[in-house]
N, C-alpha and C positions, 0 to 999 in steps of 0.2 A: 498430478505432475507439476503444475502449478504451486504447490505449497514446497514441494522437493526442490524444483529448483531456484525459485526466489529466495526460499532458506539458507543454499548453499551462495547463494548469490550475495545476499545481503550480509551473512559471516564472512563472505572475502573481502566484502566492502569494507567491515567495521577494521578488519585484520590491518588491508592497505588503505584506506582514505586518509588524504592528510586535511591540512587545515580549510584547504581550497573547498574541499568535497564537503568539509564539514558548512564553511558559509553558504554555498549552491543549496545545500538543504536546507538550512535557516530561512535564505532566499524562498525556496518554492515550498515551507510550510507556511510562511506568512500567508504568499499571495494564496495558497488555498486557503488557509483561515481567513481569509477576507473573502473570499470568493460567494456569489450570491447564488446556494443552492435551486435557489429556482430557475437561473440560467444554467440547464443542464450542459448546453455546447460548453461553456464558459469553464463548467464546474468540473465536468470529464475531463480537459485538457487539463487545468491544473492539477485534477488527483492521478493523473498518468504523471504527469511531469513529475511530481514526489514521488510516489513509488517508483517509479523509475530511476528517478535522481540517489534513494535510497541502495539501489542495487549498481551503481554505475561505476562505481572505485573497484568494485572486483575486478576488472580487466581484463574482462575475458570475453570477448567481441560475440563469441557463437554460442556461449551463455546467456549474455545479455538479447541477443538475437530471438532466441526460445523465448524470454520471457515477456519481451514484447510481445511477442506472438500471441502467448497465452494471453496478456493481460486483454490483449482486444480480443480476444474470445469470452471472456469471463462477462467484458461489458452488458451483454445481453442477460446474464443471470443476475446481473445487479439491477437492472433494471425490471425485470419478475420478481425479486427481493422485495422491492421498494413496495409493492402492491398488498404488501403482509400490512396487516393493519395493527401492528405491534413496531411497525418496522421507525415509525416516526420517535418512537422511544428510545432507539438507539443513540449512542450519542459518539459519534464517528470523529468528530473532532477530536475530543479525548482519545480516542484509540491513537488517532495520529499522532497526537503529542505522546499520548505514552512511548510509542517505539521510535518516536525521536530523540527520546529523553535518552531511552535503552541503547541508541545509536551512539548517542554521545559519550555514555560513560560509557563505552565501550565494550557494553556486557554483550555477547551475541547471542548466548543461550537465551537471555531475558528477551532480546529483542526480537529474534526467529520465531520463538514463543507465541508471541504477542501480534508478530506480522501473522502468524498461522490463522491463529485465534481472532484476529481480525478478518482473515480472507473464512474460514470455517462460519461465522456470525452470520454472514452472507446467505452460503450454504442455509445453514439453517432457518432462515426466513423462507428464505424456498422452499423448503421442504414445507414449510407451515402455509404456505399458499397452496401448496396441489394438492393437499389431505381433504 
């Protein structure tokens, strides 16, 4: 449900966001790229704050409502993720910037894509920890 509607969330963004929506993003991919993954409090509020920031130009209050919801559900499967001993290989930062990249030029398909494939990567570590 999670990948459905942050998808459709994040296409209405790229559709309506103007320039404002686009510097808030720049804003909150910095400070997570700076952000020191070892402080997990630290680390979780600014990657909430970007994916969130990412879906916020769609305007659509009980959209955005859901996906909140989800994403603090999801915390605890990232957190079982991280315990894959493959999982330090990943390099998340780059995902970020890729679908920022894809935010900005506009392309949604690339960047829906990418948010998926980024939230599925997850998934899949998981799956590689309970076998």
């Amino acid at each position: 449900m999670r990948c459905q509607l942050d998808g459709l969330a994040l296409r209405h963004s790229i559709e309506l966001g103007d320039n404002q929506w686009e510097e808030k993003l720049v804003v909150f991919h910095h400070r997570l790229s700076r952000g020191i993954s070892e402080d997990v409090d630290q680390w979780e509020s600014l990657h909430k704050a970007f994916h969130m920031c990412l879906l916020e130009a769609c305007n659509l209050p009980i959209l955005l409502s859901y996906c909140d919801q989800l994403y603090d559900q999801n915390i605890r499967y990232r957190f079982l993720a991280k315990t894959s001993v493959d999982y330090s290989s990943r390099d998340v930062r780059k995902e970020h910037q890729d679908i920022l990249n894809a935010t900005f030029n506009r392309n949604a398909n690339l960047a829906s894509d990418l948010l998926l494939e980024h939230y599925s990567k997850t998934g899949c570590f998981l799956a590689a920890t309970s076998c």
